[in-house]
N, C-alpha and C positions, 0 to 999 in steps of 0.2 A: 504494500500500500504506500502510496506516498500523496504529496500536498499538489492539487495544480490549481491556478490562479482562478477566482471568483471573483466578477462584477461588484455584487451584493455584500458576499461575506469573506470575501480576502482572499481565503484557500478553501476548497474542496478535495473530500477524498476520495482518490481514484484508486481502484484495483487492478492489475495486468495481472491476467491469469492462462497459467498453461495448462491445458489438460494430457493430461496421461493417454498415450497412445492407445486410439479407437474409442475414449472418451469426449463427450461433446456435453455442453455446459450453455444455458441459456442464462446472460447478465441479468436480465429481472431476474430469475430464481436463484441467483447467487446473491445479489439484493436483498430478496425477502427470507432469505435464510441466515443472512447476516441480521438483520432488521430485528429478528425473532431473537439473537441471541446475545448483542451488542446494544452499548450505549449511545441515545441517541445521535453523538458527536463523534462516536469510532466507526458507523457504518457504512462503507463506501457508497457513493451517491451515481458514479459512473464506475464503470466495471467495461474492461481493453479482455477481449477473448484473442491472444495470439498463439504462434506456431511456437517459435522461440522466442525467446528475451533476447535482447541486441546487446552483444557482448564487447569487449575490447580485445584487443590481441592478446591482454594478461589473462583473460576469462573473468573481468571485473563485468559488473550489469551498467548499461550507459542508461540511467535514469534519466539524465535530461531528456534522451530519445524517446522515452516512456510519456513525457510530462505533456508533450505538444500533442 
């Protein structure tokens, strides 16, 4: 999870999520099952469904690339 920029309220929390090979994940139902279990302020509001995470040549995760 990380922060990306909000009009309204500053920052928003967004999820990038990889699912496990031949698994597939719809972002409202990863929403509303976060929703059910998290405080109002921890639960991702947008949710990123990708293949891989965008790595660096060290194998670090390039979050800014996540953020946009």
């Amino acid at each position: 999870m990380l922060g990306v920029p909000d009009a309204t309220l500053g920052e928003e929390v967004k999820a990038v999520v990889v699912p496990t090979s031949g698994a597939s994940i719809a972002p409202e139902d990863l929403i509303a099952w976060c929703k059910e279990r998290m405080a109002a302020y921890k639960y991702p509001r947008i949710v990123e469904v990708v293949a891989a995470m965008p790595m660096t040549a060290t194998g670090k995760i390039l979050m800014q690339a996540m953020r946009g």
